[in-house]
C-alpha positions in Angstrom: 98.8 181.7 168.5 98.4 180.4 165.0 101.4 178.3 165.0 99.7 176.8 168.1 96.5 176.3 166.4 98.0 174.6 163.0 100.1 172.2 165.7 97.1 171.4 167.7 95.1 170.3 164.4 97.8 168.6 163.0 97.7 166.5 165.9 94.3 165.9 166.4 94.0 164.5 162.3 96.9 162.2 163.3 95.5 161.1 166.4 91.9 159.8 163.9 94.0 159.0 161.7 95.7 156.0 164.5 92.3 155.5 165.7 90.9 154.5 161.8 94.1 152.4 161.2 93.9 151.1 164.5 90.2 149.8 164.5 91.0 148.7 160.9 93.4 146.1 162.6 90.9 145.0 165.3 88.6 144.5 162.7 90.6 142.2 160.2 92.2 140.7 163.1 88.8 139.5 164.1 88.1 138.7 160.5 90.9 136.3 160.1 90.5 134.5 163.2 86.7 133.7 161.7 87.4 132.6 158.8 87.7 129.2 157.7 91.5 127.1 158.8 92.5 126.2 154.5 95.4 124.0 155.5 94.8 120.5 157.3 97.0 117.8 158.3 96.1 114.3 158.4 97.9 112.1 160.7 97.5 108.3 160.4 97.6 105.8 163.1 99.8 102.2 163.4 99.9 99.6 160.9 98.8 101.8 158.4 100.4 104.6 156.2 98.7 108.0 154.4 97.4 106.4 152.0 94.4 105.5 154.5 93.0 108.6 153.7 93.1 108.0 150.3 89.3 108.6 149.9 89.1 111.3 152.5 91.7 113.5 150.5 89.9 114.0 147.3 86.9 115.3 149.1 88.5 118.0 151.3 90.8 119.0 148.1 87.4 119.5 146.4 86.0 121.6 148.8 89.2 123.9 148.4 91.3 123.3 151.4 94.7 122.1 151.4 95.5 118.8 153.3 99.1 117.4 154.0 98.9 113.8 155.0 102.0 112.9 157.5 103.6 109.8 156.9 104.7 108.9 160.7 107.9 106.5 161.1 106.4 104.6 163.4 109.3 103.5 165.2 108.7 105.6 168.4 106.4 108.1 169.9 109.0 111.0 169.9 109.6 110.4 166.1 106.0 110.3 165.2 105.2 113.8 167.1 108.3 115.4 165.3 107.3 114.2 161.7 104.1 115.6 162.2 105.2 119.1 164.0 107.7 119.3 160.9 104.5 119.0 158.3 102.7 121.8 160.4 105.9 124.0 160.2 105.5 124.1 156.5 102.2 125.2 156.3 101.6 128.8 155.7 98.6 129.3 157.8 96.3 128.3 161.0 96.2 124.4 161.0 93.7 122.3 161.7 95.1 118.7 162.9 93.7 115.2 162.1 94.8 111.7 164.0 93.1 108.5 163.4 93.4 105.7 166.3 97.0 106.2 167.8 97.3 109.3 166.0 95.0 110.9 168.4 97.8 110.4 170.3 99.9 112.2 168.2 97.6 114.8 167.7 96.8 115.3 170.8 101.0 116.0 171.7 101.6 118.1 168.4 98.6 119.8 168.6 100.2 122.0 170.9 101.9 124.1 167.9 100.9 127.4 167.8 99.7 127.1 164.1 96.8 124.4 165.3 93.7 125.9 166.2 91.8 122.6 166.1 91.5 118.9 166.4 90.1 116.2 164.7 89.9 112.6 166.2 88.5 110.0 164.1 87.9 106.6 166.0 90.7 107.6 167.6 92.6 107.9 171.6 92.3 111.3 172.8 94.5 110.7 176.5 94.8 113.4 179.4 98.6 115.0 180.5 100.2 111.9 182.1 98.3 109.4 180.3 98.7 106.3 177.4 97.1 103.9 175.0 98.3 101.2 178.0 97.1 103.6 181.0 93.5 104.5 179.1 92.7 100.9 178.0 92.9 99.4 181.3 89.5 100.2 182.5 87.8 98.4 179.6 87.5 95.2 177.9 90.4 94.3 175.7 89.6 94.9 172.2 89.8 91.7 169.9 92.8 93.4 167.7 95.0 92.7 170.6 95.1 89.0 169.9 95.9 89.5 166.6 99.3 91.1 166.9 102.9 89.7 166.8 106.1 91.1 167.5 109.7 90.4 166.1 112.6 90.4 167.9 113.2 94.1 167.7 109.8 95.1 169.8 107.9 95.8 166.3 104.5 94.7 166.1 102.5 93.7 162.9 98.9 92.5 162.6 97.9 89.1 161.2 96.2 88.6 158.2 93.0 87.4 160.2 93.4 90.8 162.7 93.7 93.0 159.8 90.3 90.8 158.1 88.4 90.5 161.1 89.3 93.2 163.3 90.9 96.6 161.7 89.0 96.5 157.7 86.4 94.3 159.0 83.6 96.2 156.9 86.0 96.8 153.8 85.5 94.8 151.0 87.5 91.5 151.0 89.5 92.4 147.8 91.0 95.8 149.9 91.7 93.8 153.3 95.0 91.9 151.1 96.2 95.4 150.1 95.8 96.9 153.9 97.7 93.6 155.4 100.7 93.7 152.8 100.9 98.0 152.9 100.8 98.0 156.9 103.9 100.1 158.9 105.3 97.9 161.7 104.7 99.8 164.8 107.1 100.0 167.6 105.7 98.8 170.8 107.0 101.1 173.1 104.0 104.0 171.5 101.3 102.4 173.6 103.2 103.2 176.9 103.8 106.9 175.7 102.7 109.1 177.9 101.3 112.7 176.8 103.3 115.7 178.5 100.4 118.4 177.7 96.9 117.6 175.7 96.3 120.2 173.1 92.5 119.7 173.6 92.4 121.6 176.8 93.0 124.5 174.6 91.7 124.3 171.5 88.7 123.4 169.9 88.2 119.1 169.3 85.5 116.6 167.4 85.3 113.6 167.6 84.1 110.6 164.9 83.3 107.1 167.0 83.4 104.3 165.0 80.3 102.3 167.3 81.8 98.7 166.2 85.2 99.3 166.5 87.5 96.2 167.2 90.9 97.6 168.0 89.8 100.4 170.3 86.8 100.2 173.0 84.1 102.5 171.5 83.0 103.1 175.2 86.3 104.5 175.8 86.1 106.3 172.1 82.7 108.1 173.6 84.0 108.7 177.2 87.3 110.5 175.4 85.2 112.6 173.5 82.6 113.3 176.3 85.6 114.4 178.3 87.4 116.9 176.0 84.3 118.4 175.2 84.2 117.4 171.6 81.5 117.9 169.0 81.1 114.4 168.0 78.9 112.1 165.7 79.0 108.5 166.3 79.0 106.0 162.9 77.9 102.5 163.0 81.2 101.3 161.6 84.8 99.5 162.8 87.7 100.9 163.0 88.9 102.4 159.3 85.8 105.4 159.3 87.7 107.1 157.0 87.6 104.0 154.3 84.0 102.6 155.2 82.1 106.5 155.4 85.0 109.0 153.6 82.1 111.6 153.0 80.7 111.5 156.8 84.5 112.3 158.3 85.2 114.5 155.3 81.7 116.6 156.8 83.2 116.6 159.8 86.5 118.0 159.3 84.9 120.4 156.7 82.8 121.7 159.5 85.7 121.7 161.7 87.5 123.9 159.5 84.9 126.3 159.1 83.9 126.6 162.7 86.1 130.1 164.9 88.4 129.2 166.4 87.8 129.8 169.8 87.2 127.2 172.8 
């Protein structure tokens, strides 16, 4: 009878015991998944490279996160969604993910990682499963960039000195707009007829940044993307390089991103 009643203690202590250790679990578990994402990746859009975020990096770095700028090839769709999946893969922790203008496009493809619990678009295309730059554009008025862009033989496009002026770092000072023109990535054509296989959005958390005078996307269709993923947006009366003309505003943004739980 003793021996029974030593065995049925001895259980009973180990069965708390699981139940402390086990609630302990819950408990951190829902910790982590509140507390705020430290790594984020910055994916730039065509004709520029990472250094567009040049004055968005300091400011995140300061506020203690860790950010990872991708430089994308540029020379298709498929490569630009693998550079950026191979920066997420080195990061150590949840993600959050950050596209500017055809980046959103890359974003929105990548962002499918496991490691990505949110998404940033800044002044940027944020297209649905099936869709492209060329199938989301169609429904609204060109935008001016268009007429400044030439190819070369191989399909590469590049932006003329008066598109890169007038309509991409229209509200930069004049002395940057040289710098931008002679630095920008030749883009392969065939990325605006890319079509998405699964948006990340419909998953995971999104904002938005509209750039309200934007020359080389619609800002109609910017604020019609974002009304339709269900972003938490702001809207800045700027063109189309926000993250040059108002690096603190997207910086808040992505900050707050960051620090928001990460649930839909």
């Amino acid at each position: 009878m003793r021996l029974l009643q030593v065995y049925r203690a001895a259980s009973f202590a180990f069965a708390s015991l699981l139940f402390v250790v086990m609630s302990d679990t819950d408990v951190t578990a829902q910790t982590n998944s509140s507390q705020a994402v430290k790594n984020i990746v910055i994916v730039h859009g065509a004709w520029v490279d990472g250094s567009s975020w040049s004055k968005v990096i300091p400011l995140l770095q300061a506020k203690g996160f860790h950010v990872v700028a991708v430089q994308n090839p540029l020379t298709s769709f498929a490569d630009d969604v693998a550079a950026t999946r191979r920066v997420i893969a080195l990061q150590d922790g949840p993600v959050l993910l950050v596209g500017h203008s055809y980046a959103g496009v890359v974003i929105t493809e990548a962002g499918n990682d496991p490691k990505v619990v949110g998404l940033v678009y800044v002044a940027a295309f944020a297209p649905n499963d099936g869709e492209s730059i060329n199938s989301v554009t169609k429904n609204y008025p060109p935008a001016p960039l268009g007429g400044e862009l030439r190819p070369d033989s191989q399909g590469f496009l590049s932006v003329t000195p008066k598109g890169v002026a007038e309509d991409i770092a229209r509200d930069l000072p004049a002395k940057e707009q040289p710098v931008l023109t002679a630095t920008q990535g030749q883009t392969s054509s065939t990325v605006f007829g890319a079509v998405v296989t699964t948006a990340a959005w419909k998953a995971k958390r999104s904002w938005s940044v509209i750039a309200r005078n934007d020359r080389a996307i619609p800002p109609e269709l910017e604020k019609a993307e974002a009304a339709s993923i269900g972003a938490t947006s702001i809207t800045l009366p700027c063109g189309h390089l926000v993250m040059l003309t108002h690096p603190k505003d997207v910086a808040d943004v992505i900050g707050q991103a960051a620090m928001t739980p990460n649930s839909r």
